[in-house]
C-alpha positions as CSV (number, residue, x, y, z in Angstrom):
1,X,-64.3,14.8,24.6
2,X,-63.1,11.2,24.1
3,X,-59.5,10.9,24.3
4,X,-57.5,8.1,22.1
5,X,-54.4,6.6,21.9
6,X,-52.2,8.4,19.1
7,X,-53.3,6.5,16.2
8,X,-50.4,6.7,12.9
9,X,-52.7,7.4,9.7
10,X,-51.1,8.3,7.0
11,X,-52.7,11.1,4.3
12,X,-54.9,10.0,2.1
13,X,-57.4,11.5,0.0
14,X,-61.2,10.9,-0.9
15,X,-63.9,11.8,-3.5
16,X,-67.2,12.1,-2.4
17,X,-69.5,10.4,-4.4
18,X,-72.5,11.5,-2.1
19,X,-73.1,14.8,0.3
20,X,-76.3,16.2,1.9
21,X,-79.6,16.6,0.0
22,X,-81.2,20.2,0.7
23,X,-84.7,20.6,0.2
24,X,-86.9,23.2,-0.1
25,X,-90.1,22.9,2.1
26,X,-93.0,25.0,3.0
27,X,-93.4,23.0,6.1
28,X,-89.7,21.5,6.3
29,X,-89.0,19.0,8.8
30,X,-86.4,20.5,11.1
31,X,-86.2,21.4,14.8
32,X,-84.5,25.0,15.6
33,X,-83.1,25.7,19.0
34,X,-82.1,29.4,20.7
35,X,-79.0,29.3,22.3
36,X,-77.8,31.6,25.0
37,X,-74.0,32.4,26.3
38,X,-72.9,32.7,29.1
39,X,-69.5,34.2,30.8
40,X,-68.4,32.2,33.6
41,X,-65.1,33.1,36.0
42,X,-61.5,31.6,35.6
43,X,-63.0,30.1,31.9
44,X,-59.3,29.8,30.7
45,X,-58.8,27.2,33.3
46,X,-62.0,25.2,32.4
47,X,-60.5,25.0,28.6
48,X,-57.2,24.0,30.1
49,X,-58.3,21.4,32.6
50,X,-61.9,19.6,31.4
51,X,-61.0,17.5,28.7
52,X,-62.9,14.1,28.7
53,X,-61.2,11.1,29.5
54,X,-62.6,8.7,27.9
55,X,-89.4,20.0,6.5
56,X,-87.9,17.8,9.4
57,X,-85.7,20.1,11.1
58,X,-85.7,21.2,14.9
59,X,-84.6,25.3,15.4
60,X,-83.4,26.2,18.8
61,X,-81.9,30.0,19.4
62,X,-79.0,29.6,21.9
63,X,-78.4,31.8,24.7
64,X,-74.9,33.4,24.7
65,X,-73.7,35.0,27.8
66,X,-70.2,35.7,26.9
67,X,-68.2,32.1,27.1
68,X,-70.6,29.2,27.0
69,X,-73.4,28.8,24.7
70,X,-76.7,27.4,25.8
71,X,-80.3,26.2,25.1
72,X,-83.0,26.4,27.3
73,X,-85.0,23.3,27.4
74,X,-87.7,21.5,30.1
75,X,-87.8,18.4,31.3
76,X,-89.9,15.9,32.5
77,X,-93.9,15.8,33.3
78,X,-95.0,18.4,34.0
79,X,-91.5,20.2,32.6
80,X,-89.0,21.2,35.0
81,X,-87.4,24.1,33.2
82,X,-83.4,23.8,32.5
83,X,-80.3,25.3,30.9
84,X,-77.7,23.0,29.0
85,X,-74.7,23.9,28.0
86,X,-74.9,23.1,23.8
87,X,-72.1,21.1,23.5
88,X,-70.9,18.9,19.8
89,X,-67.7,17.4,21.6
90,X,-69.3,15.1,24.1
91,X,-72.6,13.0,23.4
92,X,-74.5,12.7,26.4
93,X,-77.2,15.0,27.8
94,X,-77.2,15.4,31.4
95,X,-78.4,17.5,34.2
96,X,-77.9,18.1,37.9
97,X,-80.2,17.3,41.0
98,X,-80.7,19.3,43.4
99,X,-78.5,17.7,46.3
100,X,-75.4,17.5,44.2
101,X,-72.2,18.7,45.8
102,X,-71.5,21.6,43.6
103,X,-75.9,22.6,43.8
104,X,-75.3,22.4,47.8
105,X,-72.8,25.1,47.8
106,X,-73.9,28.2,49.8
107,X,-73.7,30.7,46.9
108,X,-76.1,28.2,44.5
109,X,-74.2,28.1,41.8
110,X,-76.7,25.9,40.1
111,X,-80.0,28.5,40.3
112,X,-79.2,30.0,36.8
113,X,-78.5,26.4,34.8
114,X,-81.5,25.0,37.0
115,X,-82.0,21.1,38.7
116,X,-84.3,18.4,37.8
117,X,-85.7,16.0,40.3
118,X,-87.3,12.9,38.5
119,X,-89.6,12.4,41.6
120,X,-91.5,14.9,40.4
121,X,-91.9,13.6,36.6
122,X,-94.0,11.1,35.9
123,X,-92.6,10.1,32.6
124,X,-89.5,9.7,34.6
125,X,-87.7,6.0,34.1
126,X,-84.7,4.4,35.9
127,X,-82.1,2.5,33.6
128,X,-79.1,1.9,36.1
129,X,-76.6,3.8,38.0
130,X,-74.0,3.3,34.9
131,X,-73.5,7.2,34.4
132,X,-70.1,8.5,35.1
133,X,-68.2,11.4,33.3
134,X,-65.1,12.9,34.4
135,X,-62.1,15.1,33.4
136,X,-58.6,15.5,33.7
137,X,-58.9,17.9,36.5
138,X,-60.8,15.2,38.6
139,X,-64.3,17.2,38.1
140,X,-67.4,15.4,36.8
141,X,-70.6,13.7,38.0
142,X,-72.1,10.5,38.2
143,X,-75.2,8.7,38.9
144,X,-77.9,7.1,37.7
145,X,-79.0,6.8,33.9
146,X,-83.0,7.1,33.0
147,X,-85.4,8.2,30.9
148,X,-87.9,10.9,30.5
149,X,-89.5,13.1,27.8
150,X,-87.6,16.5,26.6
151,X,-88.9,19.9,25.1
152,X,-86.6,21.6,23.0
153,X,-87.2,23.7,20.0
154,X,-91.2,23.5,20.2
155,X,-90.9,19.5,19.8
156,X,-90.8,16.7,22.0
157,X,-88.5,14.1,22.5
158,X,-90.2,10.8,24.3
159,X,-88.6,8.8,26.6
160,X,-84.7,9.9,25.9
161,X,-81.4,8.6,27.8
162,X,-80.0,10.9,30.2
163,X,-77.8,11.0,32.8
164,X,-78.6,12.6,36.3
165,X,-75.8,14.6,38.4
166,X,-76.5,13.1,41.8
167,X,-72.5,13.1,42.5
168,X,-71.0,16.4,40.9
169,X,-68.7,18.9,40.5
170,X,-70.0,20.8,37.5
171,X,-72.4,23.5,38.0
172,X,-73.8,23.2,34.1
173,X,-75.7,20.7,32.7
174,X,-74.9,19.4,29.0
175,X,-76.2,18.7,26.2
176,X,-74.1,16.8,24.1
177,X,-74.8,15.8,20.3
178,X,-71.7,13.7,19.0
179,X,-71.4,10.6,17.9
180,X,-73.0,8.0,19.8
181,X,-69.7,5.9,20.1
182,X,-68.3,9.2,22.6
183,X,-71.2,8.3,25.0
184,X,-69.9,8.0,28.4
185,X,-71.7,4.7,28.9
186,X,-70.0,3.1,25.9
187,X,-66.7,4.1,26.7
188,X,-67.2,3.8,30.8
189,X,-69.3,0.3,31.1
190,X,-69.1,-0.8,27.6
191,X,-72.8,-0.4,27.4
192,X,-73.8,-0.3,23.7
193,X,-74.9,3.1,22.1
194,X,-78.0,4.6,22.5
195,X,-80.3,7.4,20.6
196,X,-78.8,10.2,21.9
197,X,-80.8,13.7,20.9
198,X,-79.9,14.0,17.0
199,X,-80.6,10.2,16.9
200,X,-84.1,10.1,18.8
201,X,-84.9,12.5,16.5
202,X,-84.3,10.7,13.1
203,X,-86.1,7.5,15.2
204,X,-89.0,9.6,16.2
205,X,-89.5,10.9,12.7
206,X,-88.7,14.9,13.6
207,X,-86.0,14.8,11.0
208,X,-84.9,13.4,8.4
209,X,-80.9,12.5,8.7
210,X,-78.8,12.6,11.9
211,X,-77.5,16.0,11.0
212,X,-77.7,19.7,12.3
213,X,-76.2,23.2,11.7
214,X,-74.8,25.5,14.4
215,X,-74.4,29.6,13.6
216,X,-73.1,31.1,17.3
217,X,-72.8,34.5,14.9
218,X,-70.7,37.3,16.0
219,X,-69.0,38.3,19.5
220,X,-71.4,41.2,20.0
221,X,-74.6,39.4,18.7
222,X,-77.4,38.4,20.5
223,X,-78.9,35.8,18.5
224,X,-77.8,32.7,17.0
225,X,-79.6,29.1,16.4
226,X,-78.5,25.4,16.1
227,X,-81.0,23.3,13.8
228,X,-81.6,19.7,13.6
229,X,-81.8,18.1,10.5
230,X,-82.0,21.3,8.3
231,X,-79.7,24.0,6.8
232,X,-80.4,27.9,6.8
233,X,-78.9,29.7,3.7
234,X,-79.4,32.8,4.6
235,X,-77.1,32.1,7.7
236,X,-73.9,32.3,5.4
237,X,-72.1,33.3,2.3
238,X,-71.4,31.7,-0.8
239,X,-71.9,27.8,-0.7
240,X,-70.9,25.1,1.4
241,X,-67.8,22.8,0.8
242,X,-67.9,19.5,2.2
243,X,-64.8,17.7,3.6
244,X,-64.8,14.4,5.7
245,X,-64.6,13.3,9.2
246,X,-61.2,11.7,10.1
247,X,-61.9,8.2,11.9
248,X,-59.8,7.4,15.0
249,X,-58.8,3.4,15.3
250,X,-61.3,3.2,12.2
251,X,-64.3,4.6,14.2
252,X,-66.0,8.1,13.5
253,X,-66.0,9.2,17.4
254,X,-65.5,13.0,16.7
255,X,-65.8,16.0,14.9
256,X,-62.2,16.1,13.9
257,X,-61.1,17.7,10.3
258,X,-57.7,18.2,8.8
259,X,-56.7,22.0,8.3
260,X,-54.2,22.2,5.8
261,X,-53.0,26.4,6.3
262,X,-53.4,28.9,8.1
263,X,-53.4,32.5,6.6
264,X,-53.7,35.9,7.3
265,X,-55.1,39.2,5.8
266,X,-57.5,36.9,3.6
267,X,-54.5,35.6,1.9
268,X,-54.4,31.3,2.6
269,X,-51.3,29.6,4.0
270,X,-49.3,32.6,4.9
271,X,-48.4,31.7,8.5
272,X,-48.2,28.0,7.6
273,X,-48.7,25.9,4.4
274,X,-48.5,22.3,3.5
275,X,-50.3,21.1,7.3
276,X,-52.0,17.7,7.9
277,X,-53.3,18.9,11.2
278,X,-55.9,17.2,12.6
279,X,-58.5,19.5,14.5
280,X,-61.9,19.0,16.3
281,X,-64.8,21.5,16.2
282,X,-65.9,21.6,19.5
283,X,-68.9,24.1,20.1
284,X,-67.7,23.4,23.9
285,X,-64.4,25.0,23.9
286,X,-64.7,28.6,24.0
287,X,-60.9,29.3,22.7
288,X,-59.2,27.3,19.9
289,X,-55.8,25.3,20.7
290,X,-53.5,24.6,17.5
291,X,-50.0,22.9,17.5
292,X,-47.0,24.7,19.3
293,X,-45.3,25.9,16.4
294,X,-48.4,27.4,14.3
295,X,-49.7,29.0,17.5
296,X,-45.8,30.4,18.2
297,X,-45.9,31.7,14.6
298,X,-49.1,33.5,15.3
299,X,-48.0,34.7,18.5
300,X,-44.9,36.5,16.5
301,X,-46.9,37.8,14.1
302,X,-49.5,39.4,16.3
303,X,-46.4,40.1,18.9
304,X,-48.7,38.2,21.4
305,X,-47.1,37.6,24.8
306,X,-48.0,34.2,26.3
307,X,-47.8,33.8,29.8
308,X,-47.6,29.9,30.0
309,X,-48.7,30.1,34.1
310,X,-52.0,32.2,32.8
311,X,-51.9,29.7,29.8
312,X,-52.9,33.1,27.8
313,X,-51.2,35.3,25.0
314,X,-51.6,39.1,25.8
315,X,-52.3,40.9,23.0
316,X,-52.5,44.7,22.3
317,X,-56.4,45.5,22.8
318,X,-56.2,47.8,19.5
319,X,-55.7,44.7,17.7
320,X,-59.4,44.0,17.8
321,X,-60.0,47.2,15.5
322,X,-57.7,45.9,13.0
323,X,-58.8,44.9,9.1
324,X,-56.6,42.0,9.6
325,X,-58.1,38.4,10.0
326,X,-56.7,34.7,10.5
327,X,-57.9,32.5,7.4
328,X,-58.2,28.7,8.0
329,X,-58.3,26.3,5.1
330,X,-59.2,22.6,5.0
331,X,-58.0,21.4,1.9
332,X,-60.8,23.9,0.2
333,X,-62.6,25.6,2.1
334,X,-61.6,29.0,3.8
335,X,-63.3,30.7,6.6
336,X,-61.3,33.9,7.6
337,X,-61.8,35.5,11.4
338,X,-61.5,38.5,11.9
339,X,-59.4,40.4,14.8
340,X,-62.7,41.7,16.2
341,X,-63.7,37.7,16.8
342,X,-60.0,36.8,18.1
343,X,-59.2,40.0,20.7
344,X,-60.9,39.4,23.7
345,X,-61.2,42.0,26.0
346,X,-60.3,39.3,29.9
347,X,-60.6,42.6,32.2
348,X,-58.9,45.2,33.4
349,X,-55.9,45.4,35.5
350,X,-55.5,47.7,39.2
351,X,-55.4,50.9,37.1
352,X,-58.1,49.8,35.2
353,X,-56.4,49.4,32.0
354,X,-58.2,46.5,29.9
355,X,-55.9,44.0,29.3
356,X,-56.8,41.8,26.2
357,X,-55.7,38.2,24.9
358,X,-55.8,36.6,21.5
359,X,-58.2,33.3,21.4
360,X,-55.6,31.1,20.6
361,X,-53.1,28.9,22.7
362,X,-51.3,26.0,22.1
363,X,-52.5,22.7,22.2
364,X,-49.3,20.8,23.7
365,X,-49.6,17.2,23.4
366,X,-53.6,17.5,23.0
367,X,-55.6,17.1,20.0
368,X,-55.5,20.6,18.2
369,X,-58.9,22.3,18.3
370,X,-61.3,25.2,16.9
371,X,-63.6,26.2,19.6
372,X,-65.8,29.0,19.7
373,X,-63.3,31.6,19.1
374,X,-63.4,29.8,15.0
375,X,-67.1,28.8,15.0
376,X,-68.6,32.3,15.4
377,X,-66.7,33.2,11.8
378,X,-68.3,29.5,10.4
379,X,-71.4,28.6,9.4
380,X,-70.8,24.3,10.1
381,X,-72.6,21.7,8.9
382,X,-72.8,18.3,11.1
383,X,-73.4,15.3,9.3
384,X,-73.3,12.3,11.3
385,X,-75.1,10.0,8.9
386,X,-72.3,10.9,6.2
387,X,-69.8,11.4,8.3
388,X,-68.8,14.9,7.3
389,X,-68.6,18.7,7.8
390,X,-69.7,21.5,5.7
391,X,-68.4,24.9,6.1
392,X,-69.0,27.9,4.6
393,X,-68.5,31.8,5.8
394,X,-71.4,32.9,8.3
395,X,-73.3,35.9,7.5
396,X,-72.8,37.7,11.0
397,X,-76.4,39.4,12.0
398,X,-78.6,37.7,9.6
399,X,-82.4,38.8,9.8
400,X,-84.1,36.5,7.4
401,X,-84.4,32.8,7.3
402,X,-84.9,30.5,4.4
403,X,-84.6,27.2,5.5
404,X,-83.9,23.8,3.8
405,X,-84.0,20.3,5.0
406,X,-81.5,17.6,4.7
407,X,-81.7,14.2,3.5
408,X,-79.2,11.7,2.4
409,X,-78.3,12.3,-0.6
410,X,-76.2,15.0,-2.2
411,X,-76.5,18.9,-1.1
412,X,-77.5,21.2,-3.6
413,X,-75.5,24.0,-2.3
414,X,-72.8,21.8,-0.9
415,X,-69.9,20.6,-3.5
416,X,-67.9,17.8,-1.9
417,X,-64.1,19.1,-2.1
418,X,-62.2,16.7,-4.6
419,X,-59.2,14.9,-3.4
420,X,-60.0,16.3,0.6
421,X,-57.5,15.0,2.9
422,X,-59.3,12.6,5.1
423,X,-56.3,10.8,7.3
424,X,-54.2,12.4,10.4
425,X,-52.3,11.5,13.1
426,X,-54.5,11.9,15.8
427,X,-53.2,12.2,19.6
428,X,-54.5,12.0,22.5
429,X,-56.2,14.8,24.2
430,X,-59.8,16.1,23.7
431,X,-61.1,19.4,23.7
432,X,-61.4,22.0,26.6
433,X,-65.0,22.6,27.9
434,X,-64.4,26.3,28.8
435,X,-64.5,29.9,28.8
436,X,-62.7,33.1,28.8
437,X,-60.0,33.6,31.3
438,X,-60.5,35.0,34.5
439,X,-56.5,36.5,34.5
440,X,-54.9,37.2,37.4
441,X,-51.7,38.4,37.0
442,X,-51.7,39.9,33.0
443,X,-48.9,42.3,31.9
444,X,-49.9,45.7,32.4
445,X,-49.5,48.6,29.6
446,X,-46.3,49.1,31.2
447,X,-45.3,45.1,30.7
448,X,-45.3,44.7,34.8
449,X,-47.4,42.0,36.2
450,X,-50.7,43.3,37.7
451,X,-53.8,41.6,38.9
452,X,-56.7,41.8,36.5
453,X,-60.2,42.3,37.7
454,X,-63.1,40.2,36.4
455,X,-65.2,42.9,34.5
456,X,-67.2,41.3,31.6
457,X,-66.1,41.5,28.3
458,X,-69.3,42.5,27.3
459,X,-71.8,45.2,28.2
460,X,-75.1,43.5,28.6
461,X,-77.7,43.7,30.6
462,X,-78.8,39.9,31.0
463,X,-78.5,37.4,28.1
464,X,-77.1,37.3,24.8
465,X,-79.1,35.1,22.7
466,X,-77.8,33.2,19.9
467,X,-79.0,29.6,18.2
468,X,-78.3,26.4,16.7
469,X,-80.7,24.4,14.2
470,X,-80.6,20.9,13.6
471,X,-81.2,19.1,10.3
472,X,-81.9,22.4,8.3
473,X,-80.0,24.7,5.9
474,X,-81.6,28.3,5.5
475,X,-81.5,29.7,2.3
């Protein structure tokens, strides 16, 4: 994520004049993507430690292997298969070589994510060695910038910017789709932007608009799906409400949106009421992170026990059969989550009780933020051309598909909220990039510290499969 200086905005409110335009194709021009997740070890500490420092639709499912979500892409000519961590909080797509630090390691931590080597592309171009991304905790990668042709969601993207990992610590490659003005080259070498993947595909005539969906659907599911420049309907309930982007230092850099309560047992604003609390959707942070006292209220309510060395609230695993739900409201909208979504299930301790944790910490002095823990219960709307996010409540498990494009112009289905607060304070701070916990010393049934194995949360036998679709609604 890009982090800021605090910036004092006062509230304000705006009427849309102007939303997204679906449309109804036979032949729409989208581009859908699978997505996949993926569990990875100690994921708590990722979210706590990597936060950046500085008709035409494409469908892709998204694989989902418990923490991360990802789509599988290839690369290059002839395509060098890889798997990018999906990722709406950073902007830049890159990917490991081979003999990067982290790929070197003796357990090849890189095998499952994959390498590309642009030796063996011959669409392959070098820009410069201007690519540098790093985090708080001192991990990133650098190297060179280029270009080469990408396959996602049965299209191709020509000659695309990306970045290669010659000098890394990361053991996933990413595929980021923000805003242009987050790319690392911008911010690092004050490079100007270029056509990141949503762009190049508005340039290259895939979509129509510079916007996408994502629906990561339930904890349990195996299929989602991100599409580019298109909207599935039958992906959620009811209709979309739109609400703007807040700018930072009077730039749109990030998907940031002001929640205004937070609810519970479908009832709005019970746990707080009256908030101008700016938060950022961040398909790349597996928990969510909301301001210390509206995560302590939570805590109290759930009698959650944080551990602030594990940086986790312990919860009751029974919690995660309860009929009771979070609701979060931005201005008009509501998308409630359910305690099934928020109770996850971090391992078990020596005596092989499973010790469970709520999805939520606090967000200290960083910029609040919903991760993944908020977006399986939303169906999201990106709009980068408009500058806004729709929302409405997923339809977990959906089998059918009717899918719309977007253009410019207003959304059939989408009413732009009146008098939406579009101004916050926004800190500094960016999202985490991160996982579940791998917990190490949770409290036991008894309340005693005890060290927690890490047994996956889920019982799966490979993949979990998910997506994200860009540009596209489905009806």
């Amino acid at each position: 994520m890009k982090v800021l200086a605090a910036v004092a905005l006062s509230a304000s409110f705006l009427s849309f004049a102007d939303a997204i335009n679906l449309v109804k194709r036979e032949n729409p021009a989208v581009a859908g993507a699978p997505i996949q997740r993926k569990r990875v070890s100690n994921g708590l500490e990722r979210d706590r430690l990597r936060r950046r420092q500085n008709s035409k639709t494409v469908s892709e499912s998204l694989d989902n292997e418990g923490t991360l979500y990802f789509a599988n892409v290839t690369l290059g000519t002839p395509g060098q298969n890889l798997r990018l961590h999906i990722d709406t909080g950073s902007s830049d797509l890159w990917t490991n070589v081979a003999s990067s630090q982290i790929c070197e390691s003796q357990d090849d931590p890189c095998s499952d994510s994959g390498t590309y080597d642009p030796t063996q592309s011959s669409s392959w171009s070098f820009l410069n060695n201007d690519f540098n991304i790093s985090y708080v905790d001192g991990s990133g990668s650098s190297g060179a910038y280029g270009t080469d042709n990408l396959q996602l969601g049965g299209v191709t993207l020509q000659n695309l910017q990306l970045g290669l990992g010659n000098s890394s610590t990361s053991q996933e490659g990413i595929l980021g789709i923000g805003y242009q003005v987050n790319e690392v080259a911008v911010n690092r070498a004050n490079a100007q932007p270029y056509a990141n993947v949503p762009a190049l595909m508005v340039q290259q005539g895939l979509i129509n608009t510079n916007a996408y969906s994502l629906w990561l659907n339930d904890l349990d599911a195996n299929t989602g799906n991100i599409l580019f420049g298109g909207v599935n309907t039958d992906q959620y309930h009811g209709s979309l409400e739109t609400v703007p982007v807040v700018q930072e230092e009077g730039t749109f850099a990030e998907f940031i949106i002001v929640l205004t309560a937070v609810g519970n047992k479908g009832t709005a604003a019970t746990l707080a009421s009256n908030q101008v609390i700016p938060v950022l959707l961040d398909s790349g942070s597996s928990l969510s992170y909301l301001p210390n006292d509206v995560t302590q209220t939570i805590f109290n309510h759930y009698n959650a026990d944080y551990d602030d060395s594990q940086g986790a609230a312990f919860v009751d695993c029974n919690l995660a059969n309860s009929d009771d739900s979070l609701v979060f409201t931005f201005s008009s909208p509501s998308i409630s989550v359910g305690m099934s979504e928020l109770v996850i299930l971090a391992g078990y301790d020596e005596r092989n009780n499973p010790q469970c944790i709520l999805g939520i910490g606090p967000a200290d002095d960083s910029t609040a933020v919903l991760g993944d823990t908020f977006l399986r219960s939303a169906y999201v709307v990106y709009d980068l051309h408009n500058n806004t996010i729709s929302l409405a409540q997923t339809n977990f498990n959906a089998t059918t598909d009717n899918i719309m494009e977007i253009t410019n112009s207003s959304i059939p289905d989408a009413t732009p909220v009146p008098n939406a607060i579009s101004t916050a304070n926004v800190g500094a701070g960016g999202a985490r990039t991160g996982g579940i916990p791998h917990i190490t010393n949770g409290p036991d049934s008894q309340g005693a510290a005890s060290t927690v194995q890490a047994k996956p949360v889920w019982v799966i036998a490979g993949v979990l499969c998910g997506s994200l679709i860009f540009g596209a609604f489905a009806l």
